[in-house]
N, CA, C and O atoms as a CHARMM CRD file, in Angstrom:
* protein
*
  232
    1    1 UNK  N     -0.49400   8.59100   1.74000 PROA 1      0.00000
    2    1 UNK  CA    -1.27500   7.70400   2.57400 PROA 1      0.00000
    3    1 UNK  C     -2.75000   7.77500   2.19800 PROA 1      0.00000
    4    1 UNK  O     -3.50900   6.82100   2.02700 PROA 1      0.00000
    5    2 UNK  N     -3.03600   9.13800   2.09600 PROA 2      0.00000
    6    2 UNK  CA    -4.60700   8.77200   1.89700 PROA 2      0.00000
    7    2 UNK  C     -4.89400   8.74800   0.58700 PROA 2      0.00000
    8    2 UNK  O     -6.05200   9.00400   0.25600 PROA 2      0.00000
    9    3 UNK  N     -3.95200   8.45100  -0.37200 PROA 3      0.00000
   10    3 UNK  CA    -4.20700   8.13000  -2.08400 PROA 3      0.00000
   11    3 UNK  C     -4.11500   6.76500  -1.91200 PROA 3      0.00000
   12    3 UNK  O     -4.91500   6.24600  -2.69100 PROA 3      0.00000
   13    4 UNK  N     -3.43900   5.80600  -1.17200 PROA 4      0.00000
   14    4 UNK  CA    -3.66700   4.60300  -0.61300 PROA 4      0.00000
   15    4 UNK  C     -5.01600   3.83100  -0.06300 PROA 4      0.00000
   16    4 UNK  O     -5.65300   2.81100  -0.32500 PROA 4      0.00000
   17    5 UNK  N     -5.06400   4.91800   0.84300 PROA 5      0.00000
   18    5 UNK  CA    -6.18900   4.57800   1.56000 PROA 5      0.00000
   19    5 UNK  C     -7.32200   4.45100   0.59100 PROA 5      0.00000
   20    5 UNK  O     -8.01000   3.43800   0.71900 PROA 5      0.00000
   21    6 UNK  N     -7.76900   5.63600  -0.73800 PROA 6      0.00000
   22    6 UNK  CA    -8.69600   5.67400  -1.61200 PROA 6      0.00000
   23    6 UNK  C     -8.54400   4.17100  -2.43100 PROA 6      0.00000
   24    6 UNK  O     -9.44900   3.33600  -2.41700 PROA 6      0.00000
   25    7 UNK  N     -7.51900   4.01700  -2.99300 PROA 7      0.00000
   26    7 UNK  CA    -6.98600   3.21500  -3.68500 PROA 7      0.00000
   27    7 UNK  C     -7.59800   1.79500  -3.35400 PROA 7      0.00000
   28    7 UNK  O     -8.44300   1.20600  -4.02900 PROA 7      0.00000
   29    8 UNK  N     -7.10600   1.43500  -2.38200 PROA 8      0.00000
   30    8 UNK  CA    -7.81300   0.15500  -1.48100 PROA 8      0.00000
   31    8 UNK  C     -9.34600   0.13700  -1.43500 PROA 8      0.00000
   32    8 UNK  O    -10.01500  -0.82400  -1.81500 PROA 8      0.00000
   33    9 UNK  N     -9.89300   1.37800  -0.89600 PROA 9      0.00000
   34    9 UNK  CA   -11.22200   1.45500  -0.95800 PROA 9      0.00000
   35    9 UNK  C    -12.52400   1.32100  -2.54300 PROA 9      0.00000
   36    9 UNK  O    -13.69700   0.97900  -2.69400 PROA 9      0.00000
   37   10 UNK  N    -11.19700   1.91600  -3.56900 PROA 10     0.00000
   38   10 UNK  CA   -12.32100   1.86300  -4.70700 PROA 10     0.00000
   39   10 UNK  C    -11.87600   0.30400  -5.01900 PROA 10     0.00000
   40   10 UNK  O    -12.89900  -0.33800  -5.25500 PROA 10     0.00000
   41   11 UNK  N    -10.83500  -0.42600  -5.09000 PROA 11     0.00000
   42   11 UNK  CA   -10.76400  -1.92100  -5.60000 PROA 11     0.00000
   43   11 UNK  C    -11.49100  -2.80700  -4.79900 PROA 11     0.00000
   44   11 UNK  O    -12.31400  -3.67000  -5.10500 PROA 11     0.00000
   45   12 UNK  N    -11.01300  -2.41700  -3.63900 PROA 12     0.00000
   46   12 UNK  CA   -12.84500  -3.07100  -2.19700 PROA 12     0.00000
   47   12 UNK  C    -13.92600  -3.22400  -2.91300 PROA 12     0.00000
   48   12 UNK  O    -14.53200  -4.29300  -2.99200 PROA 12     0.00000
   49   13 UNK  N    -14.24100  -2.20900  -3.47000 PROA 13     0.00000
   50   13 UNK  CA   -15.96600  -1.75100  -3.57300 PROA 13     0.00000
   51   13 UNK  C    -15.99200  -2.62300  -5.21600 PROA 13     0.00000
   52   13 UNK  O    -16.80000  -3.55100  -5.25500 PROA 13     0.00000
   53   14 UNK  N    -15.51700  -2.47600  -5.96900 PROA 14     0.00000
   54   14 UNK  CA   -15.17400  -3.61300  -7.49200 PROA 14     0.00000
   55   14 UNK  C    -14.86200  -4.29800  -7.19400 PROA 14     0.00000
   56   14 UNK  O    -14.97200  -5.13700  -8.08700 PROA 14     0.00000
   57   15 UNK  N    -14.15800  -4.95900  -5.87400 PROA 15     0.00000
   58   15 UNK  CA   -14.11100  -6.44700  -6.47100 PROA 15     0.00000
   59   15 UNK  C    -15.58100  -7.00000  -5.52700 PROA 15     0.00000
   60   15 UNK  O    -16.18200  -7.94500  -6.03800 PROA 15     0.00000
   61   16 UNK  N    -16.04800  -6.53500  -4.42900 PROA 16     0.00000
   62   16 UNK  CA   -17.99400  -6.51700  -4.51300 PROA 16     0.00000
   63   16 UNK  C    -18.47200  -6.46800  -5.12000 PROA 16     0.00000
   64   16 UNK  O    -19.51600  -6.99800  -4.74100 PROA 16     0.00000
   65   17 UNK  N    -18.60000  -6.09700  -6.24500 PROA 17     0.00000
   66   17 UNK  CA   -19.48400  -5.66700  -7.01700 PROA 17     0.00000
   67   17 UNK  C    -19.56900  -6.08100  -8.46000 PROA 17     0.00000
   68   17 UNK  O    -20.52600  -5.94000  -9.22100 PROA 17     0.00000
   69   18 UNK  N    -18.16700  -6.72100  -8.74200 PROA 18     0.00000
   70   18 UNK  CA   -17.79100  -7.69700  -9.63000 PROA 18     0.00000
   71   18 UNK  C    -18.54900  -8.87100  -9.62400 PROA 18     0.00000
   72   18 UNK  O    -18.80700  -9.18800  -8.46400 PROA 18     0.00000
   73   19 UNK  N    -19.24300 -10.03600 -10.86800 PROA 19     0.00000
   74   19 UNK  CA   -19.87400 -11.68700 -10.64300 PROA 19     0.00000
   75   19 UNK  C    -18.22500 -12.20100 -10.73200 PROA 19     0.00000
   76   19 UNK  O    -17.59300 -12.68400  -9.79300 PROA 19     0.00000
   77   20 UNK  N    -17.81400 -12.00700 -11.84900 PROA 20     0.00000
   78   20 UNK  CA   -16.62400 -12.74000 -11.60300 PROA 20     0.00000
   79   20 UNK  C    -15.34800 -13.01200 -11.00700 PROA 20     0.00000
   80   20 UNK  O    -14.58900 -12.08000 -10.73900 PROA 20     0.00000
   81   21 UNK  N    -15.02100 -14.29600 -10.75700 PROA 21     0.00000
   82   21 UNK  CA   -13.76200 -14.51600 -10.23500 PROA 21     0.00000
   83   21 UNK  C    -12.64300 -14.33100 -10.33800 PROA 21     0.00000
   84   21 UNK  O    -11.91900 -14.36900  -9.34300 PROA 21     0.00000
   85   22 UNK  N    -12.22200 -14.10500 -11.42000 PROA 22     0.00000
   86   22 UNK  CA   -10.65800 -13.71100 -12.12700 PROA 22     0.00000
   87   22 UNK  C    -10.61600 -12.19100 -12.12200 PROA 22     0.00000
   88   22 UNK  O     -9.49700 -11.74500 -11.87000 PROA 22     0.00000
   89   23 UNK  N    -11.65100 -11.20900 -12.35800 PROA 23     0.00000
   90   23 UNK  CA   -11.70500  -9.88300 -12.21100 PROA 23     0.00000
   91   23 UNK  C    -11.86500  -9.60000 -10.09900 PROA 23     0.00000
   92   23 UNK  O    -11.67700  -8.59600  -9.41100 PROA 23     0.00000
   93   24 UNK  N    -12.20000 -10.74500  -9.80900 PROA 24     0.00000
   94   24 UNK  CA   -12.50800 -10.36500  -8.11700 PROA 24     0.00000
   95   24 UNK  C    -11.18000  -9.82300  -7.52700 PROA 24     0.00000
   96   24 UNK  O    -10.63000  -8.83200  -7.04700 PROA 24     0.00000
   97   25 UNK  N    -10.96100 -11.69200  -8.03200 PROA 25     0.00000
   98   25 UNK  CA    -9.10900 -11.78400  -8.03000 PROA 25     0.00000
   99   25 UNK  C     -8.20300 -10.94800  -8.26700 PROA 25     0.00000
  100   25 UNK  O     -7.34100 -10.71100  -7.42100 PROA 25     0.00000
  101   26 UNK  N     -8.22700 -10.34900  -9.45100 PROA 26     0.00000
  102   26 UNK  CA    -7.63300  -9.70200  -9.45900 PROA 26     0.00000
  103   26 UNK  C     -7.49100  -7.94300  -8.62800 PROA 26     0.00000
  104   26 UNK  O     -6.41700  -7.43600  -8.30700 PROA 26     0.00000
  105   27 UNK  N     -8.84200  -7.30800  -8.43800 PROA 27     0.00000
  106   27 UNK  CA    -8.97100  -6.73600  -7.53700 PROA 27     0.00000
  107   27 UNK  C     -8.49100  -6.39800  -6.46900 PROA 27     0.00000
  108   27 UNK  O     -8.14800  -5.31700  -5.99000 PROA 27     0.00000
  109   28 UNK  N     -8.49900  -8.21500  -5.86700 PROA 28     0.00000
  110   28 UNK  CA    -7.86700  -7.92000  -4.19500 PROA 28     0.00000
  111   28 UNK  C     -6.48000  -8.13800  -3.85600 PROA 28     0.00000
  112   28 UNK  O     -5.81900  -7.92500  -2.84000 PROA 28     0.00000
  113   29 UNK  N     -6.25200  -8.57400  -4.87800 PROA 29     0.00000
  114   29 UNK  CA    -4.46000  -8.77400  -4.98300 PROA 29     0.00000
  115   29 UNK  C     -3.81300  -7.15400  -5.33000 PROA 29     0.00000
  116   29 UNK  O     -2.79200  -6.64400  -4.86900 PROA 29     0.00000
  117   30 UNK  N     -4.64400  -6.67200  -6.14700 PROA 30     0.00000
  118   30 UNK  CA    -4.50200  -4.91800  -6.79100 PROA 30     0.00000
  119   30 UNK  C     -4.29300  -4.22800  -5.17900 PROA 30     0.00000
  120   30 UNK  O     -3.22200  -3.69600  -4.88700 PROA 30     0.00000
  121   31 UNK  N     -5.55900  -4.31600  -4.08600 PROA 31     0.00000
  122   31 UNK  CA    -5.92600  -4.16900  -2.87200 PROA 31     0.00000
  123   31 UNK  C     -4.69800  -4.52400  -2.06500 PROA 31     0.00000
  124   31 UNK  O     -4.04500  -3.61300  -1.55600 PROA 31     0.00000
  125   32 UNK  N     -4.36000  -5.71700  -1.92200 PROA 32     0.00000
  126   32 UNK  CA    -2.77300  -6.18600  -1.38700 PROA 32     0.00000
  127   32 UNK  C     -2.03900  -5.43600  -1.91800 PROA 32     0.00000
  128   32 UNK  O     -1.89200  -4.40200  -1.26700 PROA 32     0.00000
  129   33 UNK  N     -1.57700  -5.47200  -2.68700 PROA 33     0.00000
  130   33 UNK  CA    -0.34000  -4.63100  -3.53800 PROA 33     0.00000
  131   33 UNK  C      0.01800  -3.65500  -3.17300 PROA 33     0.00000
  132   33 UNK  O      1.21000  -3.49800  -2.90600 PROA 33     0.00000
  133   34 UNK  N     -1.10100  -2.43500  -3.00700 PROA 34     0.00000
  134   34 UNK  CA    -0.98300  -0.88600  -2.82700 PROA 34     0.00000
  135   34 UNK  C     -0.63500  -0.86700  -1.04900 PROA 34     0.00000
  136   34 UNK  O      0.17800  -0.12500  -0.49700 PROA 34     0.00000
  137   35 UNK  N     -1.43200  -1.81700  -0.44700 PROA 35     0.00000
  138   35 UNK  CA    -1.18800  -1.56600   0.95600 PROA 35     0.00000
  139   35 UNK  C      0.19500  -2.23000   1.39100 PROA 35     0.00000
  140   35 UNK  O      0.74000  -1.84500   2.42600 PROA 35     0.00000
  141   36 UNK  N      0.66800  -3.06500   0.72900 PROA 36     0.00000
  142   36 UNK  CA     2.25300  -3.84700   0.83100 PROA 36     0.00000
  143   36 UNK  C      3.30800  -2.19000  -0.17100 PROA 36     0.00000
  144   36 UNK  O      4.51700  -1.97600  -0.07900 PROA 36     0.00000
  145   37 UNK  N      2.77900  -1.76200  -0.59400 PROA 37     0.00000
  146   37 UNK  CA     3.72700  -0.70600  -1.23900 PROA 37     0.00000
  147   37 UNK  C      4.00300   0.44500  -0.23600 PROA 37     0.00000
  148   37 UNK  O      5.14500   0.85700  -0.02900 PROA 37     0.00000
  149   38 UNK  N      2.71200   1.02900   0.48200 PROA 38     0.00000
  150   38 UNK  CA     2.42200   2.00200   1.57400 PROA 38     0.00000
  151   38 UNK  C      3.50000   1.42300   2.66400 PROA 38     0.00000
  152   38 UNK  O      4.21700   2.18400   3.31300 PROA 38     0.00000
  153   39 UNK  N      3.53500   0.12700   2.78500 PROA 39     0.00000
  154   39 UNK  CA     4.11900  -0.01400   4.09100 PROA 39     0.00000
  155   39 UNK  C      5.46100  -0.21800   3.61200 PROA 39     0.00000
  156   39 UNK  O      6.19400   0.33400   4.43300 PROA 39     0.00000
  157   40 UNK  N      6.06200  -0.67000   2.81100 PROA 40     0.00000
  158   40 UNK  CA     7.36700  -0.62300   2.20900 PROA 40     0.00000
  159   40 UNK  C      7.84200   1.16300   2.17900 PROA 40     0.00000
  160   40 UNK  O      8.96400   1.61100   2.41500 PROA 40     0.00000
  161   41 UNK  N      6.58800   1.94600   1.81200 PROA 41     0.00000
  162   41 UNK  CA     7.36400   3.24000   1.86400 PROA 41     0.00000
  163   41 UNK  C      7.58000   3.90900   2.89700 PROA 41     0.00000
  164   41 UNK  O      8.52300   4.70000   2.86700 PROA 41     0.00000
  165   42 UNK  N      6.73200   3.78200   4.16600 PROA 42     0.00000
  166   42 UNK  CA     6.75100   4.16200   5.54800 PROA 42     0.00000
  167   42 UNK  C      7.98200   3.40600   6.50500 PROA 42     0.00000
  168   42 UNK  O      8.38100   3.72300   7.62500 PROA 42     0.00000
  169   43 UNK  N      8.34300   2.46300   5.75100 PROA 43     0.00000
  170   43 UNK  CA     9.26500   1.62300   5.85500 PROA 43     0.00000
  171   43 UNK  C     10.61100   2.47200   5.34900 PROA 43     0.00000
  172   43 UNK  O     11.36400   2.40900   6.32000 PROA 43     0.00000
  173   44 UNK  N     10.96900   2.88000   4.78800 PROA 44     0.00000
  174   44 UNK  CA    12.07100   3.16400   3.92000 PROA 44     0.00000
  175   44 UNK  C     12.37000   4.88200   4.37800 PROA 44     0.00000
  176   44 UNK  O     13.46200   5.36800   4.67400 PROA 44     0.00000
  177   45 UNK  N     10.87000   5.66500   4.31800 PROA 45     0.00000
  178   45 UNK  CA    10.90800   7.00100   4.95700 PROA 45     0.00000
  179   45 UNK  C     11.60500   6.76100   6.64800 PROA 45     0.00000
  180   45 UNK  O     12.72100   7.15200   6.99000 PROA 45     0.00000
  181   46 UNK  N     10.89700   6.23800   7.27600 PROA 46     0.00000
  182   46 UNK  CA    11.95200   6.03500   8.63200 PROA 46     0.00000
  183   46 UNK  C     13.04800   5.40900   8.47700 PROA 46     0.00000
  184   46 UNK  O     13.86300   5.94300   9.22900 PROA 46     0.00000
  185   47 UNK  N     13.77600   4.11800   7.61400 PROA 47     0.00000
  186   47 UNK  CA    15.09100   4.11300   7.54900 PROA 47     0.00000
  187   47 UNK  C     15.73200   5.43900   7.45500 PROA 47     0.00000
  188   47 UNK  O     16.43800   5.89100   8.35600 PROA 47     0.00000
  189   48 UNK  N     15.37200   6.30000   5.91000 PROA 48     0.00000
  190   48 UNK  CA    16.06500   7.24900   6.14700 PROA 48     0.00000
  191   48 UNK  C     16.03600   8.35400   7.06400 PROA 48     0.00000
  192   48 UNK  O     16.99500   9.12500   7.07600 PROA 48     0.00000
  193   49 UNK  N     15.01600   8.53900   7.86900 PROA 49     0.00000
  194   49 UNK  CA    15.01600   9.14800   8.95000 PROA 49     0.00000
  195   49 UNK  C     16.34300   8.86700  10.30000 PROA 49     0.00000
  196   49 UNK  O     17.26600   9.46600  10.85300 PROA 49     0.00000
  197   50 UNK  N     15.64500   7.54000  10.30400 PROA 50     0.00000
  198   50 UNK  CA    17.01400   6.87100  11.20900 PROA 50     0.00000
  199   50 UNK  C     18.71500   7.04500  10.90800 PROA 50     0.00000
  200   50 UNK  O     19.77600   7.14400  11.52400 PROA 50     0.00000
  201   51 UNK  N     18.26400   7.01500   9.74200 PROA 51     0.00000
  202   51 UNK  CA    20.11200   6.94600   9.03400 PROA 51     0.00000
  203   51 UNK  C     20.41900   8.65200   8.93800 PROA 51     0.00000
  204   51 UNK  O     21.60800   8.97300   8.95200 PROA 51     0.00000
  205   52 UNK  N     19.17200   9.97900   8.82100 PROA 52     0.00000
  206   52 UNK  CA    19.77400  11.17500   8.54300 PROA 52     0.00000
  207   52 UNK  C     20.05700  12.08300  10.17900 PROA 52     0.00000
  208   52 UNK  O     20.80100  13.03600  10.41000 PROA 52     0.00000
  209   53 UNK  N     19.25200  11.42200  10.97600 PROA 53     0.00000
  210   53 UNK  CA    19.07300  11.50600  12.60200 PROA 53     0.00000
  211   53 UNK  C     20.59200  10.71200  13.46200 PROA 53     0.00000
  212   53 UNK  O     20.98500  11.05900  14.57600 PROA 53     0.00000
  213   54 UNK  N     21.10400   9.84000  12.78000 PROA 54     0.00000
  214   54 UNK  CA    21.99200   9.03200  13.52200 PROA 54     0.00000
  215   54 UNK  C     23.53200  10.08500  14.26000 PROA 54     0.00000
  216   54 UNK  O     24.51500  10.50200  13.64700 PROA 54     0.00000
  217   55 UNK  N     23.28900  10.18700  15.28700 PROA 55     0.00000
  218   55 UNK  CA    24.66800  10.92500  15.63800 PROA 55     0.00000
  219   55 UNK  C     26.02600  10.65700  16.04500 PROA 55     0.00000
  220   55 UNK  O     26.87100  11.42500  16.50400 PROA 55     0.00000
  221   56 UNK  N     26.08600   9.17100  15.73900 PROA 56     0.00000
  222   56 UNK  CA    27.45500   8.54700  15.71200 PROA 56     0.00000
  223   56 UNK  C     28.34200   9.07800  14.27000 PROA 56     0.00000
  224   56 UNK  O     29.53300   9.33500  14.10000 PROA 56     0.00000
  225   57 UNK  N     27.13100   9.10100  13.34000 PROA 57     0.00000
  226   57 UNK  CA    27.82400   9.87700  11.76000 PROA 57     0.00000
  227   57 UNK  C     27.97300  11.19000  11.58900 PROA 57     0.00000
  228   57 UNK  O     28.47500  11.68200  10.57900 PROA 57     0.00000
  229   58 UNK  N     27.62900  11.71200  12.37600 PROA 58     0.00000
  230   58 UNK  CA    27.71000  13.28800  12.29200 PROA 58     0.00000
  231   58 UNK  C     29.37900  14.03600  12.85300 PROA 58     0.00000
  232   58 UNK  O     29.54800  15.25400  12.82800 PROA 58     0.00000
């Protein structure tokens, strides 16, 4: 999470600090990406939580 959190923050600060558009661009989509990945994995850690917790399977 908080290699995420950095992650987002240094492509933030470059694509500010960038003149151009195609490098901005690309930046904040970089920015999207990592935070759509974080939540896919917090996502997937509680499935399997749910599925190793379930006591109908036990």
């Amino acid at each position: 999470m908080a290699e995420q959190t950095w992650a987002t923050q240094q492509l933030l600060t470059l694509a500010a600090q960038t003149p151009q558009f195609k490098e901005k661009a690309l930046y904040l989509a970089l920015a999207e990406l990592t935070e759509e990945q974080q939540r896919r994995i917090d996502l997937a850690q509680g499935e399997l939580d749910g599925r190793t917790w379930n006591p109908s399977r036990w």
